[in-house]
C-alpha positions, 0 to 999 in steps of 0.5 A: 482494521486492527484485528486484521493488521497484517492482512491488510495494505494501503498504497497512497499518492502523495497528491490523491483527493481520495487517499489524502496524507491525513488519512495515511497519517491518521491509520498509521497512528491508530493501526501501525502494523498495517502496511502502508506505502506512499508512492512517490513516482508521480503516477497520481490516482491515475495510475491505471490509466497508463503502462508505466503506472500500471507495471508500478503498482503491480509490482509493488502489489506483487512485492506485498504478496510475495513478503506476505507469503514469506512472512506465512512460511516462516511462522509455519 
């Protein structure tokens, strides 16, 4: 993971059994450049399962494309 830092992303839920907050504390010390978001809208684990949570992590899985593209740009 850490030779992949900047390629890679975690989204966690500040309540989700199968992403929990050690885990994202855990990463964040041993690879801190990988980006690493806590959402904090309530969605849950869940969030497929509705509209309002499903529009949230596209567009946040959009906004990481779209920073990762300008970051590439930039180091051309």
């Amino acid at each position: 993971m850490r030779k992949k830092q900047d390629r890679i992303a975690f989204l966690f839920g500040s309540d989700d059994h199968w992403g929990p907050l050690k885990l994202y504390e855990e990463i964040s010390r041993q690879a801190p450049g990988i980006a690493l978001s806590l959402e904090r809208e309530g969605h849950g684990h869940f969030f497929c399962c509705f509209e309002d949570g499903s529009t949230w992590v596209a567009h946040h899985v959009a906004t990481l494309i779209n920073d990762q593209i300008s970051r590439s740009r930039s180091s051309d």
